[in-house]
Residue frames as a rotation matrix with the C-alpha (Angstrom) as fourth column:
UNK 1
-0.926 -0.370 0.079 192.76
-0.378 0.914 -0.151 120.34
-0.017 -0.169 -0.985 62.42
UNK 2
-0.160 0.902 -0.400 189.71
-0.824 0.101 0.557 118.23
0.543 0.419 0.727 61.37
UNK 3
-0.649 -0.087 0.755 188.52
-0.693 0.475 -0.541 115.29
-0.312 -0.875 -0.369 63.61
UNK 4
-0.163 0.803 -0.574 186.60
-0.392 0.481 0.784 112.47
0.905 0.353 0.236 61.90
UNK 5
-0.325 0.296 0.898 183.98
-0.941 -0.010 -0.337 110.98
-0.091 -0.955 0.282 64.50
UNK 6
-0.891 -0.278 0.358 183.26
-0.171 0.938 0.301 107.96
-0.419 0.207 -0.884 62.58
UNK 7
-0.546 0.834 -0.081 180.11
-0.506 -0.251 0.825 107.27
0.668 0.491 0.559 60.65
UNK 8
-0.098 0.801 -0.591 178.16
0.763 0.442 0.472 105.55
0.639 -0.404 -0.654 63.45
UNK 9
-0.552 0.266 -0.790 178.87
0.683 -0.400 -0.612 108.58
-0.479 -0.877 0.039 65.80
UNK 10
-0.627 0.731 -0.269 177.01
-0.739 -0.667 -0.094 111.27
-0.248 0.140 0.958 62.76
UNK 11
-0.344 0.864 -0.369 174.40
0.446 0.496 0.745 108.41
0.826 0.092 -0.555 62.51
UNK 12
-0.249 0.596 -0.763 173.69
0.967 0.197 -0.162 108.64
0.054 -0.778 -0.626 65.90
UNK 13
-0.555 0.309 -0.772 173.59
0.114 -0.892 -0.438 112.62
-0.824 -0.331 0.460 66.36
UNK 14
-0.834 0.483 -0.267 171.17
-0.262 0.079 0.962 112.35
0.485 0.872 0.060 63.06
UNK 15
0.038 0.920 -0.389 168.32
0.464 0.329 0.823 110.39
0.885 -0.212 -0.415 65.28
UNK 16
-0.219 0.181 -0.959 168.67
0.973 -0.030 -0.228 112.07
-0.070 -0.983 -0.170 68.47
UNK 17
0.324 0.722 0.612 166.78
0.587 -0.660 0.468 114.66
0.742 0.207 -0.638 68.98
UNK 18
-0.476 -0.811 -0.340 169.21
0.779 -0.209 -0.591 117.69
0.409 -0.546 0.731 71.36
UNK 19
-0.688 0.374 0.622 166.93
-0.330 -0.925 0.190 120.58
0.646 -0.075 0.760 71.22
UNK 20
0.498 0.867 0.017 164.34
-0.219 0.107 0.970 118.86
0.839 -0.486 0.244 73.64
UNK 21
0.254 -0.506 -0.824 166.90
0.945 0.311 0.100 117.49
0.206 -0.804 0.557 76.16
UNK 22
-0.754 -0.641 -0.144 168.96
0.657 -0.734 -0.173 120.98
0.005 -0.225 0.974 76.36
UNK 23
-0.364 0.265 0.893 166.34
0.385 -0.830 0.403 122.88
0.848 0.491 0.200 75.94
UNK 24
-0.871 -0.127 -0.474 165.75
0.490 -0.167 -0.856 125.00
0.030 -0.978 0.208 79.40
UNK 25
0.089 0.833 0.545 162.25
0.474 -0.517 0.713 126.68
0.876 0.195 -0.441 80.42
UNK 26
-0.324 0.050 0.945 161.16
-0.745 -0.629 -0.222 129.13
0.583 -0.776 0.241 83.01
UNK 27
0.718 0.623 0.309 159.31
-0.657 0.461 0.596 125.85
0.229 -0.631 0.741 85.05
UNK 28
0.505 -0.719 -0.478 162.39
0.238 0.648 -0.724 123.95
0.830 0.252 0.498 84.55
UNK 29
-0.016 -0.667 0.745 163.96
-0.071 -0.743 -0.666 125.76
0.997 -0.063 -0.035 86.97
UNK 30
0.787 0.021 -0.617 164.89
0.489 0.589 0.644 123.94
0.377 -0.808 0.453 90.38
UNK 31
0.704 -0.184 0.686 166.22
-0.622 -0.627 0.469 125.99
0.344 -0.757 -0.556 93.59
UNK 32
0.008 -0.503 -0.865 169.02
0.113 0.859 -0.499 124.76
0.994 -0.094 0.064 95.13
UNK 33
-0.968 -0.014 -0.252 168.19
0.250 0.086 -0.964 125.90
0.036 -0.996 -0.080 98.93
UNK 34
-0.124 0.941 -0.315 165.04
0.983 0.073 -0.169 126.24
-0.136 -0.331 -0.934 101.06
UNK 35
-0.449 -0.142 -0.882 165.53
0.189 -0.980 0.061 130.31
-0.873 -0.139 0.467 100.44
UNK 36
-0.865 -0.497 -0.063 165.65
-0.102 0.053 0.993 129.86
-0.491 0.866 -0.096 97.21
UNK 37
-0.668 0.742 -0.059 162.62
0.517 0.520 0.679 127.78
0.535 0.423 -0.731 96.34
UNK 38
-0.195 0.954 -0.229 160.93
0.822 0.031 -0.569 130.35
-0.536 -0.299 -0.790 98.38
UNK 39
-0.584 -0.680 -0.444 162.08
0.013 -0.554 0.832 133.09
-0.812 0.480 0.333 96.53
UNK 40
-0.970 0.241 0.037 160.44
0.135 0.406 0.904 131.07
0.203 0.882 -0.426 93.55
UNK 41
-0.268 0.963 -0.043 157.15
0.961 0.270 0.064 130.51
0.073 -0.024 -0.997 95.10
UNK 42
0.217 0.614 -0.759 156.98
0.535 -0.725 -0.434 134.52
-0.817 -0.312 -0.486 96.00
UNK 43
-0.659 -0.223 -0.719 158.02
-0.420 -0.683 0.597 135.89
-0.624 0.696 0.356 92.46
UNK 44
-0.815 0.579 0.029 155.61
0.547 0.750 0.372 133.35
0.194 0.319 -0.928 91.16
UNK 45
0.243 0.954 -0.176 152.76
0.938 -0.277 -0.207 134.85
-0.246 -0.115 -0.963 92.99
UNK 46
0.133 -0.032 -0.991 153.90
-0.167 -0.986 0.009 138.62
-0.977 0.164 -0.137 92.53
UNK 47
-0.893 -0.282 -0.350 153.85
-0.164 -0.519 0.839 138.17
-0.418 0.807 0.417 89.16
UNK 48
-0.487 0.873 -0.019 150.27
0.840 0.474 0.265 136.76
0.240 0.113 -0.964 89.11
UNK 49
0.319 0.771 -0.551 149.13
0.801 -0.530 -0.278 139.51
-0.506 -0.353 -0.787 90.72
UNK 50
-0.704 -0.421 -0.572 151.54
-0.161 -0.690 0.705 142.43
-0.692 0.588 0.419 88.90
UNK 51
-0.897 0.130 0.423 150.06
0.435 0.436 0.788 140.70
-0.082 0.890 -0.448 85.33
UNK 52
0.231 0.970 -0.075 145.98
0.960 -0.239 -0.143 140.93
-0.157 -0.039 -0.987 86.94
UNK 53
-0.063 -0.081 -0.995 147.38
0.418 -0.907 0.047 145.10
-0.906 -0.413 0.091 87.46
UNK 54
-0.568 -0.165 -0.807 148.32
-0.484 -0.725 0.489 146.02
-0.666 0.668 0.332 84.42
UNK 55
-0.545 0.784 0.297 145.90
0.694 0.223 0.685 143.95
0.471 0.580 -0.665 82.36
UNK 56
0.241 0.970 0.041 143.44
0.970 -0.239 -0.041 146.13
-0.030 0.049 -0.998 83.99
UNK 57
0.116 -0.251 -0.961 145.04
0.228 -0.935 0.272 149.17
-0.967 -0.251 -0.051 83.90
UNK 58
-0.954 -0.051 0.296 145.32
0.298 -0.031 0.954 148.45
-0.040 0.998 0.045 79.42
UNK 59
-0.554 0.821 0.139 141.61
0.832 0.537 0.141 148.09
0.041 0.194 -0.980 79.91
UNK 60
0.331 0.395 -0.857 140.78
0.626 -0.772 -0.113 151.06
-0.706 -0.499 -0.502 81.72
UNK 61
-0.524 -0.671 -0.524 143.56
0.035 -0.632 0.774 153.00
-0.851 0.388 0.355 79.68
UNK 62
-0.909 0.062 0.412 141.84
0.416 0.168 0.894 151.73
-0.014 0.984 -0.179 76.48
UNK 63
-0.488 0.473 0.734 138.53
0.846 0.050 0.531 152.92
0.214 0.880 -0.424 77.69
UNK 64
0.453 -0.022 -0.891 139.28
-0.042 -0.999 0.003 156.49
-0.890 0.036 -0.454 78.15
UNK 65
-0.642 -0.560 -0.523 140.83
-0.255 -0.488 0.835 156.45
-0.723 0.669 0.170 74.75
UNK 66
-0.964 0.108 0.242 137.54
0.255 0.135 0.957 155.31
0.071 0.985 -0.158 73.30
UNK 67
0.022 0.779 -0.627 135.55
0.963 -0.186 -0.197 157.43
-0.270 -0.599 -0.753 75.19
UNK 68
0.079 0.027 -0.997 137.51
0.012 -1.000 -0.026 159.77
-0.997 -0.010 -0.079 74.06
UNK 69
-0.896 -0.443 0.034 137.33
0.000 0.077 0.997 159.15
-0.444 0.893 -0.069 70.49
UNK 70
-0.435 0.886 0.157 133.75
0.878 0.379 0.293 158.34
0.200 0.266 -0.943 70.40
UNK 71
-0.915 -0.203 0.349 132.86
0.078 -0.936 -0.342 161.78
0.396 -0.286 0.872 71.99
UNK 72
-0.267 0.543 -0.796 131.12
0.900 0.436 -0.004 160.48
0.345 -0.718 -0.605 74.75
UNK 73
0.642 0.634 0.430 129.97
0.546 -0.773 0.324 162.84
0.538 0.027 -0.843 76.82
UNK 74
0.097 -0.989 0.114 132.04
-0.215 -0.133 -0.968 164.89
0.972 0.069 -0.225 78.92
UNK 75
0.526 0.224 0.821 130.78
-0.850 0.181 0.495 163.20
-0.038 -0.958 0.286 82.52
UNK 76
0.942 -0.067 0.330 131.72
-0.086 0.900 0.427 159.77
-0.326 -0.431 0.842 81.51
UNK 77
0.538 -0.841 0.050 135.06
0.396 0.200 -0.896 160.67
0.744 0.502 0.441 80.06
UNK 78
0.063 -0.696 0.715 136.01
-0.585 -0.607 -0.539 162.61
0.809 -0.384 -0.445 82.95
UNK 79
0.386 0.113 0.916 134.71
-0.827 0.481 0.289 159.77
-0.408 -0.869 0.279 85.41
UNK 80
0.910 -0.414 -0.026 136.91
0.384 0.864 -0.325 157.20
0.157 0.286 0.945 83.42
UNK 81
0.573 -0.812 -0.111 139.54
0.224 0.285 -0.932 159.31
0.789 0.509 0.345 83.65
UNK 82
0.498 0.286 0.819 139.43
-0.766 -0.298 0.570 159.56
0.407 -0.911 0.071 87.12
UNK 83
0.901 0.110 0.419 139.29
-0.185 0.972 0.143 155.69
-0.392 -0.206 0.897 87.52
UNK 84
0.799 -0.595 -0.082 142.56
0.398 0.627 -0.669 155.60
0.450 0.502 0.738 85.50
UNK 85
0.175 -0.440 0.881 144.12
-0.511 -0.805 -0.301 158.08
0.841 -0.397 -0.366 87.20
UNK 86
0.429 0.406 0.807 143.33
-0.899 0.103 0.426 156.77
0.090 -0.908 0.409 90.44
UNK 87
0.938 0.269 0.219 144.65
-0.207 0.941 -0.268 153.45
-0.278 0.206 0.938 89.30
UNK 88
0.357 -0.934 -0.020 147.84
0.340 0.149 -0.929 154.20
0.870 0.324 0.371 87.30
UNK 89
-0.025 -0.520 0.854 148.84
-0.794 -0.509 -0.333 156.26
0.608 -0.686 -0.400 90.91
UNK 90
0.649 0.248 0.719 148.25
-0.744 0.404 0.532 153.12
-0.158 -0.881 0.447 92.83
UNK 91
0.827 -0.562 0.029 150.23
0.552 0.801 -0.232 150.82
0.107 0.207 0.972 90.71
UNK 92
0.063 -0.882 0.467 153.31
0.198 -0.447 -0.872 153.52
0.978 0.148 0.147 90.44
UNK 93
0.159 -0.226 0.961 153.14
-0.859 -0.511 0.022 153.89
0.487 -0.829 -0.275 94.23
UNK 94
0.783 0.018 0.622 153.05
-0.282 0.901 0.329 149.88
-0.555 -0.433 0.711 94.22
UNK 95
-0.378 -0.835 -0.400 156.21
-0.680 -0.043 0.732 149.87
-0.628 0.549 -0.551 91.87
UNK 96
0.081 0.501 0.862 154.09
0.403 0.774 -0.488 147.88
-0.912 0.387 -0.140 89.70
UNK 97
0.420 -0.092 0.903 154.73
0.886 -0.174 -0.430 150.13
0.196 0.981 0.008 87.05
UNK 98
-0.624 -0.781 0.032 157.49
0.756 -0.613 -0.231 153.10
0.200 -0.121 0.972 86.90
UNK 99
-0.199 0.420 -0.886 156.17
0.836 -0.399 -0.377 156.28
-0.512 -0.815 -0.271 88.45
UNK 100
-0.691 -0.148 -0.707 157.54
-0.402 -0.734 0.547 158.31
-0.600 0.663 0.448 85.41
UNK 101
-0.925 0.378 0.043 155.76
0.308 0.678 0.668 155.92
0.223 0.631 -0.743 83.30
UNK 102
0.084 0.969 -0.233 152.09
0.996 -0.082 0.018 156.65
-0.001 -0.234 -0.972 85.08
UNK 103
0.119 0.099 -0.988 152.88
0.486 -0.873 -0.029 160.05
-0.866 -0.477 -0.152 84.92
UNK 104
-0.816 -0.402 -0.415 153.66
-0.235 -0.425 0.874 160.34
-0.528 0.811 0.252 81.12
UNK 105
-0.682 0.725 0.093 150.70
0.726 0.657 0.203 157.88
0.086 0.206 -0.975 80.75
UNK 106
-0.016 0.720 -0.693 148.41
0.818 -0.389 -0.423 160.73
-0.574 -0.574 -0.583 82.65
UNK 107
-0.094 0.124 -0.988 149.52
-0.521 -0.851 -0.057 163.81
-0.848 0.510 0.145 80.72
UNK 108
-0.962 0.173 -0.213 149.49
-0.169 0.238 0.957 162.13
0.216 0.956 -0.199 77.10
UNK 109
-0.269 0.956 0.117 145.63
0.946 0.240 0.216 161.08
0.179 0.169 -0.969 78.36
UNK 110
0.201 0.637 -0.744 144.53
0.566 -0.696 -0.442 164.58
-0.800 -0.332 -0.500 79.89
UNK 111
-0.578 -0.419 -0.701 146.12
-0.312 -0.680 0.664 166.06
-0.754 0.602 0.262 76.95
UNK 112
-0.988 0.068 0.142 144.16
0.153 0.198 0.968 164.50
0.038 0.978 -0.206 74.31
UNK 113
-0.112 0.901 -0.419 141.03
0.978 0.026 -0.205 165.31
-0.174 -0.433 -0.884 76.67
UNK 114
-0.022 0.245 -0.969 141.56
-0.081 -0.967 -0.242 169.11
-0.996 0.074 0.041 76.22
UNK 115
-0.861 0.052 -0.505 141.89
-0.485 -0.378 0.788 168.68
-0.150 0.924 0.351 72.60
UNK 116
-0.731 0.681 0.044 139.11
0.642 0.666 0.380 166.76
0.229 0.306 -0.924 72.47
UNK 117
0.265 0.687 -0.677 136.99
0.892 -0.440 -0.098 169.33
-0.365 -0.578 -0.729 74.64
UNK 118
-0.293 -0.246 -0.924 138.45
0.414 -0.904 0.109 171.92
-0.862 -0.351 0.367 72.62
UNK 119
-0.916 0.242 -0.319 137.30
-0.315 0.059 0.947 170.70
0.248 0.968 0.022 69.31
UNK 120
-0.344 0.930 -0.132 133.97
0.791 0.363 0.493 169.64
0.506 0.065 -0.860 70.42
């Protein structure tokens, strides 16, 4: 069954613009009790801080993997990979990142350190 709307009503959906009205963001997003809206304000800040974690923990990660590529010596690769170490166990004990996850992270780095220390 086909429904004609009339030709002023596809004029009008022609100039209006739907995708900006309907369209829904994460800020958009209005509590409806005093729980609630805190709720908002404390996933708001835990994810500010989560975000600062692992951005430094890429950083760190990244330079023990071009320490170890560069074939630094083996003090400052072993005192970066300390510092990541030391790091990925704090965030996985802060559930900031899975526990397996910092632990697969740790052997796949100490592992490319013996080959590295076994070829040099």
């Amino acid at each position: 069954m086909v429904v004609s709307l009339g030709r002023r009503a596809i004029e009008g959906l022609d100039n209006t613009d739907t995708t900006e009205q309907t369209r829904i963001t994460k800020t958009s997003i209005m509590p409806n009790t005093k729980s609630a809206e805190k709720r908002l304000r404390q996933n708001k800040k835990r994810r500010l801080h989560n975000k600062t974690i692992k951005s430094s923990l890429k950083t760190n990660l990244r330079k023990v993997r071009e320490a170890i590529a560069s074939e630094q010596d083996a003090d400052s690769v072993d005192t970066a990979f300390r510092n990541v170490v030391k790091s990925l166990d704090r965030a996985a004990a802060k559930r900031v990142i899975h526990p397996n996850a910092a632990a697969r992270l740790k052997s796949r780095l100490s592992s490319k350190m013996k080959a590295a220390k076994a070829s040099a």
